[in-house]
C-alpha positions as a printed Julia matrix, in Angstrom:
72×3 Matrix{Float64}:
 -70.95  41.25  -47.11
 -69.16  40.26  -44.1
 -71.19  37.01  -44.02
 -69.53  36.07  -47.05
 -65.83  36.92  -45.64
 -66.89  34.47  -42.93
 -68.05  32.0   -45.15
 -65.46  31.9   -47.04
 -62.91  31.53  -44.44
 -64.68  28.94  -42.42
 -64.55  27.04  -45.54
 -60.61  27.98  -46.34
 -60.18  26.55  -42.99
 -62.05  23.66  -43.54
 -60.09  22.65  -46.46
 -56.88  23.66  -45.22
 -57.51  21.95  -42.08
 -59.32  18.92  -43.18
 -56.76  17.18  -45.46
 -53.52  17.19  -43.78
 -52.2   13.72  -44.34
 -48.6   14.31  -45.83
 -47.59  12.74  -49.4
 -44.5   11.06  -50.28
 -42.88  14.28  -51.41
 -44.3   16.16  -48.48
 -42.57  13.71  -46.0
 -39.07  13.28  -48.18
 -39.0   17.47  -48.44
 -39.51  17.12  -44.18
 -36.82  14.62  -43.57
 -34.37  16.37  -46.15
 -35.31  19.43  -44.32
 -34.47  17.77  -40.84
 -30.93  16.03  -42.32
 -30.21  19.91  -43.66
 -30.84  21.28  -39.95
 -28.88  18.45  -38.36
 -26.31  19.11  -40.31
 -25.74  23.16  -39.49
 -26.27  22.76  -36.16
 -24.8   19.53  -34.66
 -24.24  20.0   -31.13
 -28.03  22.09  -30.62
 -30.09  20.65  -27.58
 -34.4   21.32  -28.09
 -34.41  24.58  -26.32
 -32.04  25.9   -28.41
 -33.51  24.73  -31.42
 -36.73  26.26  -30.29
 -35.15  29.34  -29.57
 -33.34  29.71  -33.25
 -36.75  28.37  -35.24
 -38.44  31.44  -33.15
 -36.12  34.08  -33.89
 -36.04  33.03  -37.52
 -39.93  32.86  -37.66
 -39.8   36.92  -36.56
 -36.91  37.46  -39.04
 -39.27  36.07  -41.81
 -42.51  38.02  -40.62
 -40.35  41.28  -40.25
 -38.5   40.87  -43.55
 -42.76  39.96  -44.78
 -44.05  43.32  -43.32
 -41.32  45.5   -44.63
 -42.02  44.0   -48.45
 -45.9   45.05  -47.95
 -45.01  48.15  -46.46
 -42.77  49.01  -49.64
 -45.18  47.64  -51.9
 -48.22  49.65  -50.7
């Protein structure tokens, strides 16, 4: 049984790594995405970029944990 896990995500990998060439829509949604940012926060340098897309990313996987937890 546990073969079969494997199997099948060594080959959910192998999709989901093996075609990542963006499409039109995948690289307008980016840029829009980038003018968006840009836009909120003018003045930010990288490092404080980096710092705000971090603490957002553990906002998100918090806010992700508590949902399951209240679901199960």
């Amino acid at each position: 049984m546990s073969g079969l896990v494997i199997g099948t995500l060594l080959l959910g990998l192998a999709f989901g790594l093996g075609c990542r060439e963006e499409g039109a829509v995948e690289k307008a949604g980016r840029k829009l995405d980038e003018v968006v940012d840009k836009l909120q926060h003018p003045n930010e340098g990288p490092l404080e970029k980096l710092g705000r897309t971090t603490d957002e990313a553990l906002d998100d996987a918090k806010e992700a944990i508590e949902e399951a937890r209240e679901r199960d």
